[in-house]
C-alpha positions in Angstrom: -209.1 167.0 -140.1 -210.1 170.5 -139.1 -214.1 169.8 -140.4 -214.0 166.4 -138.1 -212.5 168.4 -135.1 -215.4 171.0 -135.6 -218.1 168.7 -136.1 -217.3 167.0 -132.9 -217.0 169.9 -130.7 -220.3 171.3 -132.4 -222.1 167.8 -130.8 -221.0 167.9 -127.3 -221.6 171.8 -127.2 -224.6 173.9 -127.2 -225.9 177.1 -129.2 -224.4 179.2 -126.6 -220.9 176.9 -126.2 -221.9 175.5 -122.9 -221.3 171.8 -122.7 -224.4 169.6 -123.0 -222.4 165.7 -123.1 -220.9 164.8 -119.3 -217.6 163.1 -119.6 -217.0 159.6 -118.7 -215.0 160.4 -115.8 -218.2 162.3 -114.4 -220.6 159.7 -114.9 -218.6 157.4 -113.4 -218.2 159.8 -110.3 -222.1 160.1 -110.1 -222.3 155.9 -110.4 -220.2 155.4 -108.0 -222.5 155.6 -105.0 -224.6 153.7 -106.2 -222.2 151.0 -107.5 -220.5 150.8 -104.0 -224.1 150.7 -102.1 -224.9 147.5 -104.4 -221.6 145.6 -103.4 -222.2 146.5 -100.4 -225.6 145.1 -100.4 -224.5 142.2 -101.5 -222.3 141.7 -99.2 -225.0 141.9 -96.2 -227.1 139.5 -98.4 -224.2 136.9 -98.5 -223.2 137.5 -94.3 -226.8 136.3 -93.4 -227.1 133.5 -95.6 -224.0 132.4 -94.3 -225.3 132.9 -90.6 -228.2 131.5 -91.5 -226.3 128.1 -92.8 -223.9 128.5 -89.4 -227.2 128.8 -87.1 -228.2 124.6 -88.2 -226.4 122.3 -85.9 -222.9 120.6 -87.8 -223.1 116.7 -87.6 -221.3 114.9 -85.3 -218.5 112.8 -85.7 -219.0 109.0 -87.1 -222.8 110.4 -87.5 -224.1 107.7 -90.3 -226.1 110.6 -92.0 -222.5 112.2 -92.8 -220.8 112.6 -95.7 -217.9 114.7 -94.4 -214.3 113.4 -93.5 -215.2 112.5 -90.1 -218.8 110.9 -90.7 -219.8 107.6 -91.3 -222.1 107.5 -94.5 -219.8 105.4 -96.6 -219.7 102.4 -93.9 -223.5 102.5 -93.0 -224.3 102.5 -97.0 -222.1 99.3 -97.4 -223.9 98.0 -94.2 -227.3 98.5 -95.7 -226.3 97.2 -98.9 -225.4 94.0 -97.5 -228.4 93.7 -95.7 -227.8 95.0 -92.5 -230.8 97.6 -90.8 -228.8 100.5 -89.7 -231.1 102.3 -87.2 -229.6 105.8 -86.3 -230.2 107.2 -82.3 -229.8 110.4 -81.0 -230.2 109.8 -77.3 -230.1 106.8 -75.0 -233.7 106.8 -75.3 -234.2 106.2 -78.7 -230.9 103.7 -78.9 -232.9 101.6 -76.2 -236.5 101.4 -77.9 -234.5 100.3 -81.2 -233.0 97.8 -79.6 -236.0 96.9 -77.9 -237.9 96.3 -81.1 -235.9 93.7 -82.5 -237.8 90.8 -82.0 -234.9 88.1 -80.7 -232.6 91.1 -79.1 -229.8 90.0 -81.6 -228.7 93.5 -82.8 -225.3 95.0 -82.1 -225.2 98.1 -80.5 -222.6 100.5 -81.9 -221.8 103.3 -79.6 -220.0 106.7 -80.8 -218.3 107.8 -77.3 -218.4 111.8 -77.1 -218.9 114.7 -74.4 -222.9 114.1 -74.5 -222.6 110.4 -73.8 -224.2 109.5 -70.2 -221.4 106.6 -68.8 -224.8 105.8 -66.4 -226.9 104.3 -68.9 -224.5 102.6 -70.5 -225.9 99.4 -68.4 -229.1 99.1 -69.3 -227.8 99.9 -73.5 -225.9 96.8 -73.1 -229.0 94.8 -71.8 -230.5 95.4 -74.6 -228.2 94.5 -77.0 -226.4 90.9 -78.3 -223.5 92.7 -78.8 -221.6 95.9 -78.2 -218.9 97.7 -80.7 -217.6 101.1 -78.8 -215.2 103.4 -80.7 -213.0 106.0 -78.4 -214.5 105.4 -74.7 -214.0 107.6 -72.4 -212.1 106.3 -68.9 -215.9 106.6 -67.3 -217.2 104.9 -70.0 -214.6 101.8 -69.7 -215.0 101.7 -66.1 -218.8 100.8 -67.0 -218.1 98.5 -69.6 -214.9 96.9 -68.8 -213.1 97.9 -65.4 -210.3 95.3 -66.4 -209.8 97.9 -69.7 -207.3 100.6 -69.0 -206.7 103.7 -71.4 -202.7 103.3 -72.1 -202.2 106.7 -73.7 -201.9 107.5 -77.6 -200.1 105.8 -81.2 -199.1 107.4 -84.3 -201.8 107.2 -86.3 -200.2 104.2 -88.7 -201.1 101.2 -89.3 -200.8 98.4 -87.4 -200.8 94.3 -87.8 -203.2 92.4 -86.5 -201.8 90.0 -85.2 -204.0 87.7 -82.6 -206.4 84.9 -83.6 -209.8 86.6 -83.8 -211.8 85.5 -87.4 -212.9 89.5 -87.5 -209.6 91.2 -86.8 -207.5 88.8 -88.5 -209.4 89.6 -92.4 -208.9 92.9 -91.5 -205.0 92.2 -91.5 -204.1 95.6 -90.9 -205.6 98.5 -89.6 -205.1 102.6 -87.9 -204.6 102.8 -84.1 -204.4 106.3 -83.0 -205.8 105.1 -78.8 -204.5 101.9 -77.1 -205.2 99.8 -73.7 -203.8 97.7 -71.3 -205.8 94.7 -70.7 -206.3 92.7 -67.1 -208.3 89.0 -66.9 -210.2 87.3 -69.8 -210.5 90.2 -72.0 -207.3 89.5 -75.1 -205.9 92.9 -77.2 -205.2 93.0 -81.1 -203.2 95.2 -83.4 -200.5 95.8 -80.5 -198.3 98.2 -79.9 -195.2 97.8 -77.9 -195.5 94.6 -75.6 -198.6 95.6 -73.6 -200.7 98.1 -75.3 -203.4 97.2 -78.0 -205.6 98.8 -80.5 -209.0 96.8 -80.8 -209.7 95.2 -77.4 -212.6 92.1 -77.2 -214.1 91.6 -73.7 -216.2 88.6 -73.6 -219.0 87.7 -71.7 -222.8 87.0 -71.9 -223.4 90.5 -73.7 -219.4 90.6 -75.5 -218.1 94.1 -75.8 -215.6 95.0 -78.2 -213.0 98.4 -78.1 -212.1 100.2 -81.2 -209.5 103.0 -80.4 -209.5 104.6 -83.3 -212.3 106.5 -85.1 -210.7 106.4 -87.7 -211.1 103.0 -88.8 -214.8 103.9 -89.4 -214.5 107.3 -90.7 -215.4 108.8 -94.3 -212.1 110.0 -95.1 -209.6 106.9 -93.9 -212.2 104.1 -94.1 -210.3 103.1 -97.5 -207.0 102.9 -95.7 -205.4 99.8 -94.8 -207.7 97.2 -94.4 -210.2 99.8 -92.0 -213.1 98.7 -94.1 -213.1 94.9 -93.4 -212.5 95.7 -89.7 -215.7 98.0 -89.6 -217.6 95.9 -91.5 -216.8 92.8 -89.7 -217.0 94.7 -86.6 -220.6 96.0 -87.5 -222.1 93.5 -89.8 -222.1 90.4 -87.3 -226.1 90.7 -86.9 -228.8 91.4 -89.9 -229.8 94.7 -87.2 -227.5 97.4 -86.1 -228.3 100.4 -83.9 -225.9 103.2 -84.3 -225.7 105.2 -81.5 -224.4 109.5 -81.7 -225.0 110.8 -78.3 -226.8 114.4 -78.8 -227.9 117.4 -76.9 -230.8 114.8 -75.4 -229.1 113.0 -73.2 -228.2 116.1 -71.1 -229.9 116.3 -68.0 -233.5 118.0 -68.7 -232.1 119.4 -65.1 -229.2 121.4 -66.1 -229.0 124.9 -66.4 -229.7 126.0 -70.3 -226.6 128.0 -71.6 -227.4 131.7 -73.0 -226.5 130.1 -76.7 -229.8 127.4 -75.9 -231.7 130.3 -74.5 -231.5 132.6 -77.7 -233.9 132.3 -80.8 -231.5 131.0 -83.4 -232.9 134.4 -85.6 -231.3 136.7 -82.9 -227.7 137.1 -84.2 -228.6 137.5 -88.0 -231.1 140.1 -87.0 -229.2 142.1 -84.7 -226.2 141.8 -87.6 -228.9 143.1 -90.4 -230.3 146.0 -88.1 -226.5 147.0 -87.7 -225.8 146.9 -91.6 -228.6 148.8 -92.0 -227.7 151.8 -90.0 -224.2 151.7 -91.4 -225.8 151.9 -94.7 -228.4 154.5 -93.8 -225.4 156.5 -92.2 -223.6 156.5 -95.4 -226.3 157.1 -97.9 -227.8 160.1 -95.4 -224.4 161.5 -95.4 -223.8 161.2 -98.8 -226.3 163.5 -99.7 -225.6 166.1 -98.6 -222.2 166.3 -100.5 -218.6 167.4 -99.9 -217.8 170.8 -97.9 -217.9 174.0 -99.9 -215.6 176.7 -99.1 -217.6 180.3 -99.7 -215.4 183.6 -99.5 -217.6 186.2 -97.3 -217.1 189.5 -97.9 -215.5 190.6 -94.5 -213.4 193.4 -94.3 -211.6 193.7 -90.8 -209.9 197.1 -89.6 -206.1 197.1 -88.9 -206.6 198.4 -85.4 -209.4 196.0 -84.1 -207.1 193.7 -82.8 -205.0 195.8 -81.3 -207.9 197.4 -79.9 -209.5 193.9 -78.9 -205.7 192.8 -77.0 -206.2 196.0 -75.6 -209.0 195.5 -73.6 -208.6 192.0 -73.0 -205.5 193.5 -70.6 -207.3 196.1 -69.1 -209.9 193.7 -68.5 -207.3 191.8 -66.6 -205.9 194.7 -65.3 -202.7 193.1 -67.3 -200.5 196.6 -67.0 -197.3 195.1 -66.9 -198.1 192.6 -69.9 -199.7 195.7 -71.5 -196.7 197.9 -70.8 -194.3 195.2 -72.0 -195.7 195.2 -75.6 -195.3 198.7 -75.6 -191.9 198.3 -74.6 -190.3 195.9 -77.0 -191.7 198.1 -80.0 -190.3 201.2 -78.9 -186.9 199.3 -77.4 -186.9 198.2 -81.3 -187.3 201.1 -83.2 -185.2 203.1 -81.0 -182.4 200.4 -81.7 -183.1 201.0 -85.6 -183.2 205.2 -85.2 -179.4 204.6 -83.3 -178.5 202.4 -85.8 -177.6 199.4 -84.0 -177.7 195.6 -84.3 -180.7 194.1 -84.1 -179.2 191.3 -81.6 -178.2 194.4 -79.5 -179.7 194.2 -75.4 -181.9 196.6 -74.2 -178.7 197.9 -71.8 -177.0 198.7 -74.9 -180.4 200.6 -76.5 -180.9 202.6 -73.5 -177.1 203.4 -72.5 -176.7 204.8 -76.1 -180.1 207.0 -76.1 -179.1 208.2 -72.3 -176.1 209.2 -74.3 -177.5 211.3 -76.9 -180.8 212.7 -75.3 -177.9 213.9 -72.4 -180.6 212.4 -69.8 -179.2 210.2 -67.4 -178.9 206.5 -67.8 -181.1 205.4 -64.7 -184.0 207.9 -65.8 -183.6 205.9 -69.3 -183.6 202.6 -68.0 -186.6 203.5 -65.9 -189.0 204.2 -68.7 -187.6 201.0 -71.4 -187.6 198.5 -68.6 -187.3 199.4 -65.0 -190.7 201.0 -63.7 -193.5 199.1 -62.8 -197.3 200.6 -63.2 -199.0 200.3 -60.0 -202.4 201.7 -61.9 -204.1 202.6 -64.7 -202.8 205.9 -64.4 -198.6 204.9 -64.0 -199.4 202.8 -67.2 -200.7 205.9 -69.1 -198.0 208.1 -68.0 -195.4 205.2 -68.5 -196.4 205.0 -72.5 -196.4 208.7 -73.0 -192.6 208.9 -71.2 -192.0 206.1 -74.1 -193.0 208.2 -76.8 -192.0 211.7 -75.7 -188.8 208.9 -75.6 -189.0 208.0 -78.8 -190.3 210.9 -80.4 -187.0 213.4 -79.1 -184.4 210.3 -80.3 -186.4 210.6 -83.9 -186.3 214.0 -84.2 -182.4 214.3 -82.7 -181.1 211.6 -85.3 -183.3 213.3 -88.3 -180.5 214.7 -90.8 -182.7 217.9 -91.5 -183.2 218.4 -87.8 -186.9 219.2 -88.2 -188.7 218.3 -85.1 -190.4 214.5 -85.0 -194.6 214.9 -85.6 
């Protein structure tokens, strides 16, 4: 045991003894910096990439490119699989020229009602279509399609029987209503809730127009419930050509005043965020060099009387006699006390009545030179602090034991 205890201390010590192996605790202290600097390096890395991924546009609701919980993808792929040709718009513009190109104007217009949608153009969207399908309109939006439509507030969300007599709405059998509508003249309500209020509306006409208030019914996430599915698919399906419509940033008014948002480069915010990170870091590794504080003892040697020297002329630089004279005061007042052997709690009226009483001076010429008299100049103070220690000096000497006279 003793040879293995030797051996090891022999390896992780020099000729002289001086350790030559750093501890792990010590190399871990050095790789530190350098560990931390890499997380946090990585951690600007993953920041911009994720601005980078929030700077592209989100999809829109119902958008038939979607595969979230609120797209369409999964009813457009069913579409197209049955022979349908989905054609996907962005703007009025582009709904219009799809429509346009069918060659007998028999496709169905499906219209995704949303802050961007222009009520305005809805007329000449409809002339071009056979049909129309709108999901959520707004109350401009029904007052362009149907004024005899009327928004009759919210459902909960269930499901709700069809009941009425339309081919479409009656496969469906059941479906979600989440908006409803009142209904005036020839237009006739399905999936009702309540006596007057109705899910699905169908307004006919030359150009018929059909109501859907719930998105949900073509949704991603709740297409599957109830029968949804067979509501969007007969809703959607009825022509071999369907234009689906998103409103997007396009139809805003060229006109409009561009937000600050539209007017900055999308590679503004990342870059401003990066130039930020990299000062922090620069701050911390410049910083980092140069190390923790070191305290470093000076060889200073100060004499006892400088600062009593110093406070000295700091009063007479203030022409501070009575502060001056009052510091002089309370030490003799206190060492007086101690010579006559009283309390240290005792008042100065006590201290001076009791040296009046053995000096044999009078109580008043005592009084004057502890506490009383005032200096008036440099010379009053000078003569003021010899009177306290001739003071001083005859009490010392009178309550000496051998009676030898105070130096």
């Amino acid at each position: 045991m003793t040879a293995t205890l030797t051996s090891d201390r022999t390896d992780a010590t020099g000729a002289d003894g001086d350790v030559i192996t750093p501890r792990v605790r010590t190399r871990l202290r050095r790789a530190l910096f350098w560990i931390v600097m890499a997380a946090f390096g990585l951690l600007v890395v993953a920041v911009v990439y994720s601005l980078a991924g929030a700077g592209s546009p989100a999809a829109p609701p119902l958008d038939p490119t979607s595969a979230n919980p609120d797209g369409g993808k999964a009813v457009a792929e069913v579409l197209a699989a049955e022979g349908v040709d989905v054609v996907t718009a962005y703007s009025a513009t582009e709904a219009i020229g799809a429509l346009d190109a069918v060659a007998d104007g028999g496709a169905t217009l499906f219209v995704v009602d949303n802050v961007y949608l222009d009520p305005a153009r809805l007329e000449d969207l409809r002339a071009s279509a056979a049909r129309v399908v709108v999901v959520a309109p707004s109350f401009q939006t029904l007052q362009e399609l149907s004024p005899d439509v009327r928004l009759a507030g919210s459902a909960t969300g269930d499901g709700v029987d069809a009941e009425c007599g339309d081919a479409v709405m009656a496969r469906a059998e059941r479906a979600t209503v989440e908006n409803t509508y009142r209904i005036d003249g020839d237009a006739s309500g399905c999936f009702p809730v309540g006596d007057d209020r109705f899910g699905v509306v169908s307004v006919p006409g030359e150009i018929p127009v059909t109501i859907v208030g719930s998105p949900a019914v073509f949704a991603n996430g709740s297409v599957t419930e109830h029968g949804n599915a067979a509501l969007a698919l007969g809703l959607l399906g009825q022509a071999t050509d369907l234009v689906w419509y998103v409103p997007g940033l396009a139809d805003v008014e060229a006109d409009a005043p561009p937000t600050i948002g539209e007017l900055t480069p999308g590679w503004v915010v990342p870059s401003l965020l990066l130039v930020l990170v990299a000062t922090i870091a620069a701050g911390i590794w410049r910083g980092r060099r140069f190390g923790p504080l070191v305290v470093e003892p000076l060889p200073v040697t100060v004499r006892a009387g400088e600062t009593m020297e110093g406070r000295a002329r700091l009063y007479q630089r203030t022409s501070a006699r009575t502060r001056a004279l009052d510091a002089l005061r309370i030490g003799s007042v206190e060492r007086i006390a101690s010579l006559l052997a009283l309390s240290r709690h005792a008042d100065v009226d006590a201290v001076a009545a009791a040296a009046a009483s053995l000096t044999g001076r009078t109580g008043a010429e005592v009084r004057a030179v502890l506490v009383e008299a005032v200096p008036r100049s440099d010379a009053d103070l000078v003569a003021l602090s010899d009177a306290l220690t001739t003071l001083e000096t005859q009490i010392r000497t009178l309550t000496d034991p051998t009676g030898r006279p105070a130096r």
